[in-house]
C-alpha positions in Angstrom: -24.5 13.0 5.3 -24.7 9.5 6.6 -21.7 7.3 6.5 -21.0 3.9 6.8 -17.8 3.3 8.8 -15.9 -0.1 9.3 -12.5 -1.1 10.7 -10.7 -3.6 9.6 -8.6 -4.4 12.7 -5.5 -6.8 11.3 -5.4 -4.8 7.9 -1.6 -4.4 7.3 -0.3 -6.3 10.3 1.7 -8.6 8.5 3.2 -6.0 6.2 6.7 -4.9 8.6 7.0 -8.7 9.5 7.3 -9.9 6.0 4.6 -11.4 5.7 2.6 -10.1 2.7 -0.8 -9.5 4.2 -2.7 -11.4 7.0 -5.3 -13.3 5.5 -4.7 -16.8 7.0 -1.8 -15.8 8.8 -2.7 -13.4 11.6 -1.3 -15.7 14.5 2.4 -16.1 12.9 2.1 -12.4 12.2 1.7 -11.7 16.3 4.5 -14.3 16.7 6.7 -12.2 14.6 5.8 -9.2 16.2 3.4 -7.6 14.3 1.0 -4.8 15.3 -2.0 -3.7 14.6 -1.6 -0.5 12.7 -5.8 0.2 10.8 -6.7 2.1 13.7 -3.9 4.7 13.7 -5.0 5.2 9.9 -8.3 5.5 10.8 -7.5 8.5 12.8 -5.3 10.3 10.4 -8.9 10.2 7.9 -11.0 11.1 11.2 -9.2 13.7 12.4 -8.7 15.5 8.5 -12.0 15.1 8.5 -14.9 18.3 8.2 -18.5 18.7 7.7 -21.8 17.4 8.6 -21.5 14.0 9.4 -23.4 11.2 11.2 -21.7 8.0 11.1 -23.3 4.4 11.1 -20.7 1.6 12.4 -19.8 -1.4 14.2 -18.7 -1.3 17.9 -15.3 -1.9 19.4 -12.2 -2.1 17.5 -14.1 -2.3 13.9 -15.3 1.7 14.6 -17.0 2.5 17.9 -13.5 2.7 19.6 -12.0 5.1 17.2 -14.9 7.6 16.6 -16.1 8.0 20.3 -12.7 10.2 20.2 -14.0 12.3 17.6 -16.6 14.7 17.9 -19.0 12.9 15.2 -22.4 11.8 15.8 -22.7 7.4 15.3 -24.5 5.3 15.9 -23.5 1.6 16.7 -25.7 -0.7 14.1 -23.7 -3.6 14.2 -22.0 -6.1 17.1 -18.6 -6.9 16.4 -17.1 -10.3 18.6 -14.1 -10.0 20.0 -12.0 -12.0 17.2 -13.4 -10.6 13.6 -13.2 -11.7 10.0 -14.8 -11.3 7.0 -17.8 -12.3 7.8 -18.1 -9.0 10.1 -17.2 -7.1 7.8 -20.2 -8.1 4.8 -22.4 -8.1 8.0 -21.5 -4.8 8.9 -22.0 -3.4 5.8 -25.7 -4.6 5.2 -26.8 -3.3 8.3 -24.9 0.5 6.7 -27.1 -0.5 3.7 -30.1 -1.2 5.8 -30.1 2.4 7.4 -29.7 3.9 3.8 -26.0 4.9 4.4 -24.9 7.8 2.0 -21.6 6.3 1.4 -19.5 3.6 2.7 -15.9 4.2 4.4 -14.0 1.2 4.9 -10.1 0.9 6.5 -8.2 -2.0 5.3 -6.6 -3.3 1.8 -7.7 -4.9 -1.3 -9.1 -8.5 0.9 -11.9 -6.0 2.4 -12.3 -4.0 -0.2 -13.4 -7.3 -1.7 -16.2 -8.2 1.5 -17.8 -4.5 1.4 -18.2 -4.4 -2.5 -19.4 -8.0 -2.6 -22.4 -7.0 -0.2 -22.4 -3.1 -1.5 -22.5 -4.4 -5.3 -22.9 -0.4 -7.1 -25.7 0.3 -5.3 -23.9 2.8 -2.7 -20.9 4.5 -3.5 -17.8 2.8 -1.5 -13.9 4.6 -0.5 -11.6 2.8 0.7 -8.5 4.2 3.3 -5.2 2.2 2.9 -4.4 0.2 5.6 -3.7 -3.2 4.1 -0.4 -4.3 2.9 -1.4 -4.6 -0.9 -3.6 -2.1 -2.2 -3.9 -2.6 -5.8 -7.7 -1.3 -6.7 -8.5 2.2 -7.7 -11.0 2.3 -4.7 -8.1 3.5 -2.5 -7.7 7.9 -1.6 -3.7 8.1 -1.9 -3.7 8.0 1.7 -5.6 8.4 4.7 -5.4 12.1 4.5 -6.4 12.6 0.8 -9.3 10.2 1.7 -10.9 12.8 4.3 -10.3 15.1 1.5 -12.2 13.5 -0.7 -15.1 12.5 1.3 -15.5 16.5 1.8 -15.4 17.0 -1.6 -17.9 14.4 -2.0 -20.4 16.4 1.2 -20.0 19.7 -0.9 -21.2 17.5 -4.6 -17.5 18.3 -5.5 -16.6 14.7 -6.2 -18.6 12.6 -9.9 -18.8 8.9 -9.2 -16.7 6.6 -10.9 -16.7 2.8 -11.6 -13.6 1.4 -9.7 -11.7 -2.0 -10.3 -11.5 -4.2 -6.8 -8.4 -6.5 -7.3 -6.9 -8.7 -5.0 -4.5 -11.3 -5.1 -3.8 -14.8 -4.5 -1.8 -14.2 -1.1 -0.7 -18.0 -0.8 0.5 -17.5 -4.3 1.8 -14.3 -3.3 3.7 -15.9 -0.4 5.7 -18.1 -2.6 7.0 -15.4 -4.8 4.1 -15.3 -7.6 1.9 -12.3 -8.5 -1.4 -13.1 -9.3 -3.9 -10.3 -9.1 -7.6 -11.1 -10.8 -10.3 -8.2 -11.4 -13.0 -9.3 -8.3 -15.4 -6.1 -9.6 -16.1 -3.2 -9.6 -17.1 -0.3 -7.6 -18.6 3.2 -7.6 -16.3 5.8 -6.0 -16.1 9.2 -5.1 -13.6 10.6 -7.7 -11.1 13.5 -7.6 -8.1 14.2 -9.6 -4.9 13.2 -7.4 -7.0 12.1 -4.6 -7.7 8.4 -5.5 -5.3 6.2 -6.8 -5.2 4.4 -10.1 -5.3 0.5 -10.3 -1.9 -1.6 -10.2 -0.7 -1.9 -13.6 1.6 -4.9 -15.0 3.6 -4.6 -18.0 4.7 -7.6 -20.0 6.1 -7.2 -23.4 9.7 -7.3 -25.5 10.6 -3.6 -25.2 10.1 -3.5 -21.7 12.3 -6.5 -20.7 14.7 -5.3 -22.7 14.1 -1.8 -20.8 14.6 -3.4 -17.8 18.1 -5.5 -18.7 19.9 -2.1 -19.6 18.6 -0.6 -16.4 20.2 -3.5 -14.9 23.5 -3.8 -16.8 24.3 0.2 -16.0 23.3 -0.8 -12.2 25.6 -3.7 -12.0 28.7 -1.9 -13.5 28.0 0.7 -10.7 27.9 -1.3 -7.5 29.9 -0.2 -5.1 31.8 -2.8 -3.0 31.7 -2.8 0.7 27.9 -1.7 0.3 24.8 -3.2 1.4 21.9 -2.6 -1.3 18.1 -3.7 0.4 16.4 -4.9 -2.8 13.1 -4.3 -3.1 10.1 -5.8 -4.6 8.9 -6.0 -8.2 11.1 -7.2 -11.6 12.7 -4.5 -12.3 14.8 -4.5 -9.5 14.8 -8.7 -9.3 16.3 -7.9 -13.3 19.7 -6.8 -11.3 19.9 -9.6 -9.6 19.3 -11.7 -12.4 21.8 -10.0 -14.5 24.4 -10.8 -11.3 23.1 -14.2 -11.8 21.7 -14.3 -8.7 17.7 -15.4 -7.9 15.8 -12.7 -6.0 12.9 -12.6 -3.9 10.2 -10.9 -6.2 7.8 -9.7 -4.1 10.0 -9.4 -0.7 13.1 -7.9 0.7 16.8 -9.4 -0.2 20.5 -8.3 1.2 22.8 -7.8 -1.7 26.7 -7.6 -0.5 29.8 -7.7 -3.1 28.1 -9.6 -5.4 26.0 -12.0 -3.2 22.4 -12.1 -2.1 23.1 -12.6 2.0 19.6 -12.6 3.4 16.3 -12.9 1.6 12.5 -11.8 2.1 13.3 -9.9 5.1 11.2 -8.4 7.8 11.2 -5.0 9.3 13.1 -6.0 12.0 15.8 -8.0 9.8 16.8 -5.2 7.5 17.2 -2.9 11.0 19.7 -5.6 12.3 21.9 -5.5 9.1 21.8 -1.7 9.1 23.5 -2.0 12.2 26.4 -4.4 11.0 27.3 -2.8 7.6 28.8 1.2 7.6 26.9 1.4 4.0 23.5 1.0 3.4 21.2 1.5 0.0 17.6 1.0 -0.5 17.0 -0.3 -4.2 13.3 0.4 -5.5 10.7 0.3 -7.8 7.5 2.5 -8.6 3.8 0.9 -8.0 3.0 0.6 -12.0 0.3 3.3 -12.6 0.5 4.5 -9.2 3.9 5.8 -8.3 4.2 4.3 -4.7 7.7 3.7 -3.8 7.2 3.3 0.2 4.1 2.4 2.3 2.4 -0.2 -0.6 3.2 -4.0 -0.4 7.2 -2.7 1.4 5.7 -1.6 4.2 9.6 -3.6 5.7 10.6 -0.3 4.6 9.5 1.9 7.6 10.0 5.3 8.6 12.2 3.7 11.1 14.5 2.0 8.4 14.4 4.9 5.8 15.5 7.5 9.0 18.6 4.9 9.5 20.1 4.7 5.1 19.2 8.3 4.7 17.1 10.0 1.7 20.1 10.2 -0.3 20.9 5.9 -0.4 17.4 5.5 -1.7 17.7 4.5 -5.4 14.9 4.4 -8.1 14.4 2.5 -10.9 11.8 2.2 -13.4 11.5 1.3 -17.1 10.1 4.4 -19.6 7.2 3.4 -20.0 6.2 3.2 -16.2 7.1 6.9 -15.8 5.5 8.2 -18.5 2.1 7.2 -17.0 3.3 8.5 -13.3 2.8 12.5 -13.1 4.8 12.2 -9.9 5.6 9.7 -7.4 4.2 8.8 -4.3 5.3 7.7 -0.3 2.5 6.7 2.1 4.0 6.1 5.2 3.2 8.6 8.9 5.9 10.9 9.2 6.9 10.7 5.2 8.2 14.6 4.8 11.5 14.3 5.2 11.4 11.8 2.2 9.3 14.1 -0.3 11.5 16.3 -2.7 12.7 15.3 -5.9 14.8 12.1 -6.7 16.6 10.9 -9.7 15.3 8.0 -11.4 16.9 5.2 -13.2 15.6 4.6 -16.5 17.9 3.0 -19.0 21.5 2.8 -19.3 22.8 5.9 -17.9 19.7 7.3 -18.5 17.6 9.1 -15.7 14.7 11.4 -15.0 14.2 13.6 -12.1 10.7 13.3 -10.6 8.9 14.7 -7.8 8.0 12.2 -4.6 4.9 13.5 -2.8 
């Protein structure tokens, strides 16, 4: 099979520094620290991956300097600069397209997602391996593992085609604490059951803000004082903080201590300096709606190195009804994520919880 192969190299560097993406912001992203992580996910697919394979791609860091380590015929068909952007990306892709490429494997988030399917447009299948800090489109294997999976699947005729949805958001917008994701197109990609994610869903209704103020209430009458609770992304965990009477960051990371918000939208390196100063520590979450992520989508602040430090057992879910009854399980997509896997309780209502497995 011939596959089109492209890197993109700043995919998810601005996730740890708090940034929520890169687009725009790649030099404040190095400032803070930030490192490239797409190539590292790149191997994890690579190195899962079996079969009879030649690969098209572009040279240096957008492909050629991953696969030469790999023992898979490729062929460089594109010239990648030094600096890249989008432009390398579309570029890339309709030189995969010019050499009749079987399928199209792409390493980034929802932003590239967007530049291969606006040059692929359905006429070659397209998979996506998550590397970006927001990964809301069903074009996405579960992780880089799953993706290899699927592509073998796909080899052995194992895999139907489907039509995938290619979101992406606003990430100025997203930057200053608003969510606004808009349907960019569609794709089609190789399906299999519990190997490709389903598209971000967002629930907005009476029942479900009223779900969300009881999980809140029970929550609040259970904090324990002296304790440092990490509040995570999404409504409703910001719900706690509004019942407190407090204003959240909705899409970052806050400090919560006896009854006050202490530090907001922090970075990777933040949160490990308060771990440090408080004896107590809890991680407050939220499910991905229709996907189940808790760790490793849009929080990647909350590393393996963090989650090592509060312990599996001060990690606390909660999620309204509804939202779990769409998730069969939920999900963590982070490198060395076994040691979180098991089961966890989750909190649904007041008082109310549901055990659920965390893959």
């Amino acid at each position: 099979m011939l596959i089109g192969f492209v890197i993109n190299p700043i995919a998810g560097m601005g996730g740890r520094v708090g940034l929520k993406g890169t687009d725009g912001v790649l030099e404040e992203a190095i400032k803070r620290g930030a490192k490239p992580i797409a190539a590292k996910r790149a191997r994890e697919f690579l190195k899962n991956l079996r079969g009879e394979i030649e690969f098209l791609t572009a040279s240096g860091k957008m492909g050629e300097d991953v696969l030469k380590d790999f023992n898979f015929s490729y062929r460089v068909v594109y010239k990648a600069p030094g600096n890249t952007s989008a432009k390398d990306t579309k570029e890339a892709v309709g030189e995969f397209m010019k050499e009749n490429a079987e399928l199209i494997v792409f390493v980034g988030g929802d932003g590239t997602a967007r530049d291969v399917v606006e040059v692929a447009d359905s006429k070659i299948p397209v998979l996506g391996v998550p590397s970006g800090v927001k990964m809301y489109s069903s074009i996405f294997a579960v992780n880089p593992e799953k993706a290899a999976e699927v592509v073998m699947k796909f080899l052995e005729g194992g895999a139907k085609l489907m039509d995938s949805e290619v979101l992406d958001i606003d990430e100025n917008a997203y930057r200053k604490n608003k969510l606004r994701i808009k349907l960019f197109g569609y794709a089609k990609t190789p399906y299999v059951e519990d190997l490709i994610q389903s598209s971000k869903s967002e629930y907005v209704d009476s029942e479900e803000e009223e779900d969300k103020r009881w999980i809140a209430e029970f929550f609040v009458e259970n904090i324990e004082k002296e304790t440092l609770y990490l509040l995570g992304a999404g409504t409703t965990v910001a719900k706690i903080a509004e019942v407190l009477g407090l204003e959240k960051t909705l899409l970052g990371v806050d400090a919560l201590y006896n009854g006050e918000i202490i530090a907001k939208d922090l970075s990777e390196k933040e949160i490990l300096e308060l771990i440090e100063k408080y004896l107590k520590v809890k991680i407050v979450i939220t499910p991905i709606g229709s996907q189940g992520f808790i760790f490793g989508r849009g929080n990647q602040q909350f590393s393996e190195r963090v989650l090592e430090k509060v312990g599996k057992e001060n990690i606390i879910i909660v999620a309204t009804p509804r939202k779990i009854r769409e998730l069969k399980k939920l999900r963590i997509d982070l490198e060395n994520a076994q040691k979180f896997r098991g089961y966890y309780k989750v909190l649904v209502g007041y008082g109310k919880y549901k055990l659920m497995k965390v893959e």
